[in-house]
C-alpha positions as CSV (number, residue, x, y, z in Angstrom):
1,X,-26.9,-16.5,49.3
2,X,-26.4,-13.5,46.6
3,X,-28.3,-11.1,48.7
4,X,-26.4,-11.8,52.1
5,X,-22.9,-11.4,50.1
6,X,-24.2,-7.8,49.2
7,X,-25.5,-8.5,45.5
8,X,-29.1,-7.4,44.6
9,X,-29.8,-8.9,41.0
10,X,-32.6,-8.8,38.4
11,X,-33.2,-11.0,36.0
12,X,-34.1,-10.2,32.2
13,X,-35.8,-13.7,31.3
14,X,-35.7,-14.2,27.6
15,X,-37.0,-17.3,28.4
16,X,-40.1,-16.0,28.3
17,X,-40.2,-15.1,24.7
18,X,-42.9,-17.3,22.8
19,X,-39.4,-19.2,21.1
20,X,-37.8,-19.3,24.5
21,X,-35.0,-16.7,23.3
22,X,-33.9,-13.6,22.5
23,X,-33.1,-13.9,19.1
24,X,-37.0,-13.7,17.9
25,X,-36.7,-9.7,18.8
26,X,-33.9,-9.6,16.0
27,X,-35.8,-12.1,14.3
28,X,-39.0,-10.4,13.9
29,X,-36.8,-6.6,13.3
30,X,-35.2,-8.4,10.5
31,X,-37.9,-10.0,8.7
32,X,-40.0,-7.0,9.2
33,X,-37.3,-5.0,7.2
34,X,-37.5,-7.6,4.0
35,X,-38.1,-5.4,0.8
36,X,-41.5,-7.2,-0.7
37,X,-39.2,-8.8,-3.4
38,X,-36.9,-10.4,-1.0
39,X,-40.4,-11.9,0.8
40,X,-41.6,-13.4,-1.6
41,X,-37.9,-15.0,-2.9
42,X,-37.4,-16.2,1.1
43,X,-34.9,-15.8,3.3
44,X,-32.0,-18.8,3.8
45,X,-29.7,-19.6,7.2
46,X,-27.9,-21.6,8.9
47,X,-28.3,-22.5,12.0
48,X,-27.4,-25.6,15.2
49,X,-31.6,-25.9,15.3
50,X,-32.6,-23.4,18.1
51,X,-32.1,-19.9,15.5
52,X,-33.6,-21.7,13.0
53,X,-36.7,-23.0,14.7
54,X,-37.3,-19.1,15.5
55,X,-37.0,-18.3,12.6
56,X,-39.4,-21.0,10.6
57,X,-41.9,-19.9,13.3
58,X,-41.7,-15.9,12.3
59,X,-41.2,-16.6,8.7
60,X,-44.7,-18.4,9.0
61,X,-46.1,-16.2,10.6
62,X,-45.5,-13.3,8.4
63,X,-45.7,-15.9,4.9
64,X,-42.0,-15.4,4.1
65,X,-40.5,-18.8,2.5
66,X,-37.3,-20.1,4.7
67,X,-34.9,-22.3,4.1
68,X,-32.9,-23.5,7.0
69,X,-29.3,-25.5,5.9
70,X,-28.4,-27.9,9.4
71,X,-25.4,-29.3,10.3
72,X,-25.6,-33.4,10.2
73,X,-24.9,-33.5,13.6
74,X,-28.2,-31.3,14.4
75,X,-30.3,-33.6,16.5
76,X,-33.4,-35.2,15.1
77,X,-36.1,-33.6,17.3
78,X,-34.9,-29.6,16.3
79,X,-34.7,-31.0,12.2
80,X,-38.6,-32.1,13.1
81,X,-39.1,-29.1,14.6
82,X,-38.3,-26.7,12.1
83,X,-40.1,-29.5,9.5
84,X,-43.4,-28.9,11.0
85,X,-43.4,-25.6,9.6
86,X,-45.2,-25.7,5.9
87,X,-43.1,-22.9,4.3
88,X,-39.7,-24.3,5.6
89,X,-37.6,-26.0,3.7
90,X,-35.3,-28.0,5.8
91,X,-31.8,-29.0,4.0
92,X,-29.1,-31.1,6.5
93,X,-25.6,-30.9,5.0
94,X,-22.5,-30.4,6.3
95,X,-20.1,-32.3,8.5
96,X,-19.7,-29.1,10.5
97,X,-21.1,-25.1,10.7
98,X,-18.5,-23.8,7.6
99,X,-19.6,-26.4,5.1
100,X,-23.3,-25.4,6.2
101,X,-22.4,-22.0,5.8
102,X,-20.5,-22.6,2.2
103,X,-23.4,-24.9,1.2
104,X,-25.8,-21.6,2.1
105,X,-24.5,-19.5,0.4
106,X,-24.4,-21.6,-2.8
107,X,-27.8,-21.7,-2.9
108,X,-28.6,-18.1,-1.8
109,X,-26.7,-17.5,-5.2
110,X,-28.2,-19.7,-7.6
111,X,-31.7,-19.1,-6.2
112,X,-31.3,-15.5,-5.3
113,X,-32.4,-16.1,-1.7
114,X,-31.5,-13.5,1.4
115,X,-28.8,-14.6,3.2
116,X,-29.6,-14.2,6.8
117,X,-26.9,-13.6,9.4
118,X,-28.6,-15.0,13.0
119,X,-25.4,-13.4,14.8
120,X,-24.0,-10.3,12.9
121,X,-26.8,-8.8,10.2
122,X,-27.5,-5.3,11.5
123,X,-31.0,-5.9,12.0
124,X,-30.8,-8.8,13.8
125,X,-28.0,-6.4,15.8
126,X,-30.6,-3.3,16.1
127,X,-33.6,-5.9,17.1
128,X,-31.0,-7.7,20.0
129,X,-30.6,-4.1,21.3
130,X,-34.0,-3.0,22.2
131,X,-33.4,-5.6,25.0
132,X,-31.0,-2.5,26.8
133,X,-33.7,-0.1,26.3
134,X,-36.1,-2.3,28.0
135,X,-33.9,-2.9,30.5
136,X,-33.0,0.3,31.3
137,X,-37.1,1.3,31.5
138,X,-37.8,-1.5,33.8
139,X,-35.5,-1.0,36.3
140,X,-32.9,2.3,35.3
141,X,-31.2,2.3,38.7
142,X,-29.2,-0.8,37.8
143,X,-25.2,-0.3,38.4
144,X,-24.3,-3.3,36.4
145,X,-25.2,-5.6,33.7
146,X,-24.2,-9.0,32.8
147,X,-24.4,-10.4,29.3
148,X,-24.1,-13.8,28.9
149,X,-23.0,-15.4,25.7
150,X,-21.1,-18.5,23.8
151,X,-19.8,-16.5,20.9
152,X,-16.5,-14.5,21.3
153,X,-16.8,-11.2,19.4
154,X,-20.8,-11.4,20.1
155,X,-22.5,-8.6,17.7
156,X,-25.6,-9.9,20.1
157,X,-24.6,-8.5,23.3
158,X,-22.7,-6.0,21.8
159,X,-25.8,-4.1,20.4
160,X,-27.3,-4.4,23.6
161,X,-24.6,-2.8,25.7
162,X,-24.4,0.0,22.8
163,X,-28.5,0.4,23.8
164,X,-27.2,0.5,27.4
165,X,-24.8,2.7,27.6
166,X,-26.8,5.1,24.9
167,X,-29.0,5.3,28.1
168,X,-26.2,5.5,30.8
169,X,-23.0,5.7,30.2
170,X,-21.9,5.4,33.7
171,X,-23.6,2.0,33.7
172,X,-20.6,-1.3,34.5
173,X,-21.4,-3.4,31.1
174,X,-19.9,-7.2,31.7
175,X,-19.9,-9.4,29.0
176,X,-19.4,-13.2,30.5
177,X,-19.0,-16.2,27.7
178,X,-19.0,-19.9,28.4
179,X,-15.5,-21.5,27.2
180,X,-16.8,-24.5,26.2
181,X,-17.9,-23.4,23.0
182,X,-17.8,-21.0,20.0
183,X,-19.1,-23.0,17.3
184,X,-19.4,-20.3,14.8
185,X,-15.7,-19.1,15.0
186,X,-14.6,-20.9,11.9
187,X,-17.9,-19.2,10.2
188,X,-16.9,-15.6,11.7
189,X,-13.6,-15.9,10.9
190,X,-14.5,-16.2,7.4
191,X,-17.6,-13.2,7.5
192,X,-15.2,-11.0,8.7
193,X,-13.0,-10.8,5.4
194,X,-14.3,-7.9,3.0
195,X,-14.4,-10.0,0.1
196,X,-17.1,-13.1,1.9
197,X,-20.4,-12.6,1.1
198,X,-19.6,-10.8,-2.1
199,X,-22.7,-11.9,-3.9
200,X,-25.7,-10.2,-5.9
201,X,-27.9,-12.1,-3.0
202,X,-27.0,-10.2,0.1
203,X,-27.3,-6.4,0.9
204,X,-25.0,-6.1,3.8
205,X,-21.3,-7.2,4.4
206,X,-21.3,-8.9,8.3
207,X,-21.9,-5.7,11.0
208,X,-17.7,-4.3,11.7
209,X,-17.8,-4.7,15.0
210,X,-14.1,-6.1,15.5
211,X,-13.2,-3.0,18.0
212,X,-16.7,-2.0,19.1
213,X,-16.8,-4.4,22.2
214,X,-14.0,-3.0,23.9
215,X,-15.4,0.5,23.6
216,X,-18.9,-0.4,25.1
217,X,-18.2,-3.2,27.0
218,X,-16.2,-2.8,30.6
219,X,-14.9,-6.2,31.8
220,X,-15.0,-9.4,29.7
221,X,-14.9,-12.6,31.8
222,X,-14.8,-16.3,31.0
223,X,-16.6,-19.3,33.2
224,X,-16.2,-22.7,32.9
225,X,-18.8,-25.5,32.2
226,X,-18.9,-27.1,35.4
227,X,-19.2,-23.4,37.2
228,X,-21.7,-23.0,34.6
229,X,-23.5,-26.4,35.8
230,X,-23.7,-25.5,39.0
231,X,-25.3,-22.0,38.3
232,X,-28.0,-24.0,36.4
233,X,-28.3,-26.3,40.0
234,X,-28.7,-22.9,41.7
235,X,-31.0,-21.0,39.6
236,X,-33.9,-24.2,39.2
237,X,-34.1,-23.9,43.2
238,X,-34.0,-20.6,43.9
239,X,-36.2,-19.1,41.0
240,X,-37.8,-22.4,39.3
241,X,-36.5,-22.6,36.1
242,X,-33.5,-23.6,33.4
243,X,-32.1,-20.9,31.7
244,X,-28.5,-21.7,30.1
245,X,-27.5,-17.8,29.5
246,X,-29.1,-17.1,33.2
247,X,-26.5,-19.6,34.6
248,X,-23.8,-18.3,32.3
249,X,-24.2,-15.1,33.9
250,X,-24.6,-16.1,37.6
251,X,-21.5,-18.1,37.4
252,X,-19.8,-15.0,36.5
253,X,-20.7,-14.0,40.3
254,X,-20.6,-17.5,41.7
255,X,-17.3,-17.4,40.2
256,X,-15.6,-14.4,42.4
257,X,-14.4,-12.5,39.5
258,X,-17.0,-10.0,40.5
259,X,-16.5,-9.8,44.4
260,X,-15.0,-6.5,43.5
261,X,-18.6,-5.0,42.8
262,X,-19.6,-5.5,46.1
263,X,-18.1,-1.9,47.3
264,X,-16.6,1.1,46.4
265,X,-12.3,1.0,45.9
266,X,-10.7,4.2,46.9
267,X,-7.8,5.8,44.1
268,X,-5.5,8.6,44.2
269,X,-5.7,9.4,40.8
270,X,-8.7,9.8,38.4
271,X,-7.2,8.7,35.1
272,X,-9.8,9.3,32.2
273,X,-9.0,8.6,28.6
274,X,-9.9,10.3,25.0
275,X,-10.7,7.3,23.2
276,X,-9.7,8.0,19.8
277,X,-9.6,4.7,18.4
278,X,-13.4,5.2,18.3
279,X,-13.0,7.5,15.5
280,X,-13.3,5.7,11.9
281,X,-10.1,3.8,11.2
282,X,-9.4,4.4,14.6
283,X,-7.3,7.3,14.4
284,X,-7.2,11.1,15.8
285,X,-5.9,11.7,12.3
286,X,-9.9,11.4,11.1
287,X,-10.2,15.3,12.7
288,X,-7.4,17.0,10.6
289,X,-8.1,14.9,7.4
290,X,-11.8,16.1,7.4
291,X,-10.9,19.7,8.6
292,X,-8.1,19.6,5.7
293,X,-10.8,18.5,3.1
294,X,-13.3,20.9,3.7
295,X,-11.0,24.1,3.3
296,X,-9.8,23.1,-0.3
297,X,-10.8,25.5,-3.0
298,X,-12.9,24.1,-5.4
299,X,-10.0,23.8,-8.1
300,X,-7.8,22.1,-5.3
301,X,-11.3,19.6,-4.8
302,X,-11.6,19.2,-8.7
303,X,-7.8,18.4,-9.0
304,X,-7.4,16.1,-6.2
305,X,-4.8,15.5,-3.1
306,X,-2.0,13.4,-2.9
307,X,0.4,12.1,-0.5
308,X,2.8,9.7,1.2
309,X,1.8,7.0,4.2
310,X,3.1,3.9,5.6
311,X,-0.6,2.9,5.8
312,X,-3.0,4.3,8.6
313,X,-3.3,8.2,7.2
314,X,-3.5,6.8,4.0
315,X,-6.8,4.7,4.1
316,X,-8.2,7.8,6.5
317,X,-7.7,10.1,3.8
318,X,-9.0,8.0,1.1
319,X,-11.9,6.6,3.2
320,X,-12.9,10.9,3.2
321,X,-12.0,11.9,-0.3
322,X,-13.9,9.2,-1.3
323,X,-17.3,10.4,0.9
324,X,-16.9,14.3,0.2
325,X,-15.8,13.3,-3.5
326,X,-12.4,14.4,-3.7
327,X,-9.6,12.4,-6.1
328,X,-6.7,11.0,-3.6
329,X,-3.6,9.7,-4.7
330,X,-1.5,7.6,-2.6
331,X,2.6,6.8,-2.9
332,X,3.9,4.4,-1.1
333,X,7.2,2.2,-0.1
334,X,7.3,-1.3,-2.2
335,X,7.4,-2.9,1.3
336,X,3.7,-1.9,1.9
337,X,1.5,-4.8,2.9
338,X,-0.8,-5.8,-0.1
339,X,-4.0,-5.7,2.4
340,X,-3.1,-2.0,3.0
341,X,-3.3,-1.3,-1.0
342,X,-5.6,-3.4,-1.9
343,X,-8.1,-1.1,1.0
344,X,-6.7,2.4,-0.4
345,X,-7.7,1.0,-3.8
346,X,-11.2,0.0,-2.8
347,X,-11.9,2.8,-1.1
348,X,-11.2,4.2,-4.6
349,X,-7.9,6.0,-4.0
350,X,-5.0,5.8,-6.8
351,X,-2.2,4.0,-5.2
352,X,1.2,4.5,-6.9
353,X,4.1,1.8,-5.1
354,X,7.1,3.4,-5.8
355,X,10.7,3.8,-3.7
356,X,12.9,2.0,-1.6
357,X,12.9,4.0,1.7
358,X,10.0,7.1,3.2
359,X,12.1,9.8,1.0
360,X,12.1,8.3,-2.4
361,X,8.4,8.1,-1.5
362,X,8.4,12.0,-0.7
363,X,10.0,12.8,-3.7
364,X,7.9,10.9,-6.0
365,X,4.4,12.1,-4.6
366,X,6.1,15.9,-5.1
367,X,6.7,15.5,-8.6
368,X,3.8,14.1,-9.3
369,X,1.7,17.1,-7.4
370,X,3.7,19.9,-9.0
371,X,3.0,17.7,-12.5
372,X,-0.7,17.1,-12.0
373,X,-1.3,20.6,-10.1
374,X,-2.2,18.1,-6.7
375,X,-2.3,19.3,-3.7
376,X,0.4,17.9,-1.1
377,X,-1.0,16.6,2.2
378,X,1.3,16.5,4.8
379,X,-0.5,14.4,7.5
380,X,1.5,15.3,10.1
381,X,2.4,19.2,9.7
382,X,-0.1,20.8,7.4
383,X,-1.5,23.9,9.1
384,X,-5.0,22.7,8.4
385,X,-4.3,18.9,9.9
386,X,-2.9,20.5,12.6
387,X,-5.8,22.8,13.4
388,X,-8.3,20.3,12.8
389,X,-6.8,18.1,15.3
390,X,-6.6,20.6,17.9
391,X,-10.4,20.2,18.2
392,X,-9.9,17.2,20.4
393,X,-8.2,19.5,23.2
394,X,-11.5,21.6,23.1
395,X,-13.8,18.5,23.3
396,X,-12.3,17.2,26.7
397,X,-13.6,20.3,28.3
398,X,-17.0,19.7,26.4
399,X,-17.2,16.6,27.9
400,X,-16.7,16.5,31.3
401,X,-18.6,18.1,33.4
402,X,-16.4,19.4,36.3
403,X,-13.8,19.9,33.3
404,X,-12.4,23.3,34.6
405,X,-11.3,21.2,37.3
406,X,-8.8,19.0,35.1
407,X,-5.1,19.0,36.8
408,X,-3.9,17.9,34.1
409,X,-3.8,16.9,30.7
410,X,-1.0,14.0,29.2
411,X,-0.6,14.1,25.4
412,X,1.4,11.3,23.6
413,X,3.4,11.1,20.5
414,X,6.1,9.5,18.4
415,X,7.1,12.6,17.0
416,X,9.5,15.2,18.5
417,X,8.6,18.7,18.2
418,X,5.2,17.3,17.6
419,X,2.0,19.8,15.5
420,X,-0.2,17.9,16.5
421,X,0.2,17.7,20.5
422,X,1.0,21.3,20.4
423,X,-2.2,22.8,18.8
424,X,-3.9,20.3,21.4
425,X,-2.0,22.0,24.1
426,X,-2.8,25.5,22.5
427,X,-6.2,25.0,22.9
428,X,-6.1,23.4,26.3
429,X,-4.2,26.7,27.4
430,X,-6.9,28.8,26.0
431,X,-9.2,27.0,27.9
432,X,-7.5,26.8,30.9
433,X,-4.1,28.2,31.6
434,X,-3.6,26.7,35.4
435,X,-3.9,23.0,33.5
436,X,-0.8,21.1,33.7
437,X,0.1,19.4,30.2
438,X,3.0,16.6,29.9
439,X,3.7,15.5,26.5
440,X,5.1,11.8,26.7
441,X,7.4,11.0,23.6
442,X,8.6,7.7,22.7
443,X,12.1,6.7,22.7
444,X,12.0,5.6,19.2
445,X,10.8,8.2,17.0
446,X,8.2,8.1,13.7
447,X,11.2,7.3,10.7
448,X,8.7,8.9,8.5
449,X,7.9,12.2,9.7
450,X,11.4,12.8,11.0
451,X,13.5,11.6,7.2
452,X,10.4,13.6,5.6
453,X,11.3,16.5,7.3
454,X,15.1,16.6,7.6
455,X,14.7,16.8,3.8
456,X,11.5,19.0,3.8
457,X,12.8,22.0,5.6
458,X,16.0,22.5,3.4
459,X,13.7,23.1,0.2
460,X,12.1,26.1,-1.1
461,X,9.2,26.1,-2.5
462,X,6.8,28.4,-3.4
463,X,4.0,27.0,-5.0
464,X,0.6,26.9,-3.2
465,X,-0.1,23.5,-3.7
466,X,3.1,21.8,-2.5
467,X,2.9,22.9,1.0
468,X,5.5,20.7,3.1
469,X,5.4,21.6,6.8
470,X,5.9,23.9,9.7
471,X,9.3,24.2,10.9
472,X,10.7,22.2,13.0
473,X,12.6,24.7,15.4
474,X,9.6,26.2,15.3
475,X,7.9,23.5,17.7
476,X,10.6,23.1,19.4
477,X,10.9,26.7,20.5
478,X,6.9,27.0,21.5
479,X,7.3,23.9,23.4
480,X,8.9,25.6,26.2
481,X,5.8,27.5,26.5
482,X,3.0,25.2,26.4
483,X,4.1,21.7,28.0
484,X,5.0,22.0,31.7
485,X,7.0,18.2,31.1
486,X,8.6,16.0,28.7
487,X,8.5,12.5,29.4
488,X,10.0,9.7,27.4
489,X,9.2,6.0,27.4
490,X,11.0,2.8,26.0
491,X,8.9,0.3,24.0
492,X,9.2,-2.1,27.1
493,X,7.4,0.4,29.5
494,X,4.4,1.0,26.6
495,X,4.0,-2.9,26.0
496,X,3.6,-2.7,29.9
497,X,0.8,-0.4,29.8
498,X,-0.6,-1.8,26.9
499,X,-1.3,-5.2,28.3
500,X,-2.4,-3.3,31.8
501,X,-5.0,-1.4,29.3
502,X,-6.1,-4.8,27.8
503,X,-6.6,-6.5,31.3
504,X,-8.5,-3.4,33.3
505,X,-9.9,-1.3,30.1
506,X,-10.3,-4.0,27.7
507,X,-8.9,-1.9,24.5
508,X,-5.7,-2.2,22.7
509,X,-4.2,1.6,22.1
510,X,-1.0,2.5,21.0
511,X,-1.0,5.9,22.1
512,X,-3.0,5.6,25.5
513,X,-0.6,3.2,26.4
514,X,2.3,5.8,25.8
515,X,0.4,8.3,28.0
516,X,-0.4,5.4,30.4
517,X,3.9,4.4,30.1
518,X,4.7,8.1,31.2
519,X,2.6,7.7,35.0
520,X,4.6,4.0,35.3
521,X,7.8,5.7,34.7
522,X,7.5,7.6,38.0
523,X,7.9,10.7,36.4
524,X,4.7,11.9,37.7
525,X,4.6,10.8,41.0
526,X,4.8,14.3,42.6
527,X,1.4,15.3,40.8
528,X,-0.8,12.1,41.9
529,X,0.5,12.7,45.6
530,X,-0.3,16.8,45.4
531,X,-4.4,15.1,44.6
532,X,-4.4,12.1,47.2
């Protein structure tokens, strides 16, 4: 049937596994990776029976005490199972996975046992993935891969795909999850707060994969139970066996959703995108703030920096003065969301919550530099953010290979007269001076950086320290020279392209969907019919 619809598939059967799953190659990784004093202590889980069978068999086998807390509505035959094994101890509490997990972690404290995460401990994550590298080995002519799952936000098949496109970038990941279920949501939901699993007993806070997926992962589809069922139906006659992720995955196909694969769709346009939300804190601002760090003068790096944010720059910067060892020092509005200070604070930053409005802010954090000999970081102006930034414009010729042949290049911002953009452009120029570059503004411009410097550029002065920006005119003029268009774009028209980048790219980016906004405008029309 698949084959005479134009589909040639290979299947990876876990099944096979001596547990009948995948999870005993992160299993085995993890225990493996025990320090000798968390051996002989054990290891503790929860689990709905299947996990923790796997793991009472390993844990055996290597001598590691286990103790497995169940659910009470874990069937009788997986509690016997995971019995039969002498160094298991089996505990069933719980009306449902949270209390399990609460009544866990309880013990893990009082007995100093290793909590062990079956869906997002790194280990377990790095075991899961050597499933794409043997994939990849066994058959590395493979256009697309499916990865079936029941969790949303898998870590599981997100390691995997990471492994696969490691190997292949060009490689269509799929990730296609059964709707019926989820039943560790409440559990995740609570793992991925900073402060759970804030014990002496664990090593490692749950893996922070909440953006990953969409980075490595192309196309995310759903299936239904009774598509699911009938997968099952199809798989026993054609290939002999029951496999519940196998028919996850086939249903994805039975399903239509992927009818698309089948051939090759012809475009006018090749659209690619810099995805700097992959950076940490997912931000462009990472470049500059690094770049900015590493020119200090030693007296500068002994002193410390300071500056003002609404949030984003700020835990950047702190996230890297706290790595290369710098002091930050952070004001900002009394409006600013708790979560936001309470982040710059852990990542040990001093936060200072001063002013009513973005220019009270300013003033503060420049009385405070000039008193505490601080230097001022502008995050939007400084020369050095501004260079360091221009790197990605370099990197987008480093990483295409036919990247002389780029027609042009759309740069997006909330900021007229823009630094940023325009060093990007500088270096894109260098590069290649036949490249077209459109900057795409927004409509409603950055409060901050415009109040900060319609006050900035009417001051004078002269220390080194208290640096406060490039003119304004000054980007304005050089503008003329290095963008061949300005495009702008109402918040409607970017909320457009952002949910068209959530349904076809599977990301969520403010600032790709304002370059994305500026081809939907029409403005642009004349270049994508010049390259059909």
């Amino acid at each position: 049937l698949l084959n005479s619809s134009g589909f040639n598939i290979y299947l990876k059967k876990e099944l096979y596994q001596f547990t009948d799953s995948i999870k005993a190659r992160g299993v085995i990784y993890s225990l493996l990776h025990l320090s000798e004093v968390q051996r002989c202590r054990g290891v503790i889980t929860i689990s709905s029976g299947s996990f923790a069978f796997i793991l009472c068999y390993y844990a055996d086998k290597y001598r590691i005490p286990v103790t497995v807390v169940l659910p009470t509505t874990t069937i009788d035959e997986k509690i016997m199972m995971c019995q039969s094994y002498p160094l298991s101890r089996v505990l069933v509490k719980g009306n449902n996975f949270l209390e399990a997990h609460r009544t866990a972690l309880d013990i893990a404290m009082r007995e100093d046992l290793f909590y062990f995460d079956g869906n997002d401990h790194p280990n377990m994550i790095i075991g899961q993935a050597t499933l794409g590298i043997e994939i990849m080995k066994q058959q590395s002519n493979v256009d697309v891969v499916l990865l079936p799952t029941t969790i949303e936000g898998c870590g599981l098949t997100t390691a995997i795909a990471i492994a696969i496109k490691g190997c292949n970038s060009k490689i269509t990941v799929i990730e296609v999850r059964g709707t019926s279920s989820d039943l560790f949501h409440a559990v995740k939901k609570q793992t991925d707060s900073s402060k759970e699993l804030n014990i002496p007993t664990k090593e490692y806070i749950a893996c922070p994969l909440r953006n990953m997926p969409h980075c490595v992962i192309d196309r995310f589809i759903s299936v239904t139970p009774e598509l699911i069922d009938s997968a099952s139906i199809h798989l026993h006659k054609s290939e002999s066996y029951y496999d519940c992720y196998g028919a996850i995955a086939l249903a994805a196909i039975l399903s239509g959703q992927l009818n698309d694969l089948q051939g090759k769709r012809k475009i006018g346009v090749h659209v690619y995108f810099k995805k700097e939300l992959n950076q940490h804190m997912n931000s462009i601002q990472a470049r500059g703030v690094i770049y900015t760090l590493l020119q200090l003068t030693d007296e500068q790096k002994r002193n410390g920096v300071i500056t003002i944010s609404t949030g984003y720059f700020a835990q950047t910067l702190c996230y890297f003065g706290q790595k290369f060892k710098i002091p930050v020092t952070v004001v900002m509005l009394k409006l600013t969301a708790q979560e936001i200070v309470d982040k710059c604070q852990y990542l040990g930053a001093t936060v200072i919550v001063r002013g009513d409005n973005i220019v009270e802010v300013h003033n503060i954090a420049l009385q405070i530099a000039r008193r505490k000999c601080l230097c001022y970081l502008d995050g939007n102006d400084h020369p050095n953010m501004i260079i360091g930034q221009a790197t990605l414009g370099l990197e987008i010729f480093e990483q295409l290979d036919f990247g002389k042949t780029i027609d042009a290049v759309i740069l997006p911002t909330t900021v007229d007269g823009c630094g940023v953009t325009a060093t990007i452009a500088m270096a894109i120029r260098k590069s290649n001076s036949n490249i077209k570059i459109i900057e795409v503004q927004t409509t409603v411009q950055d409060l901050l950086t415009n109040n900060v410097r319609q006050k900035c550029h009417k001051l004078n002065i002269p220390e080194q320290n208290l640096y406060v920006g490039y003119s304004h005119n000054l980007f304005q003029d050089i503008r003329l020279y290095l963008f061949d268009r300005l495009v702008l774009v109402s918040e409607t028209l970017i909320r457009k392209a952002a949910n068209f980048l959530l349904a076809t790219e599977n990301f969520n980016d403010y600032y790709a969907a304002i370059a994305l906004a500026g081809i939907l405008t029409g403005n642009l029309h004349d270049l994508i019919k010049e390259k059909r």
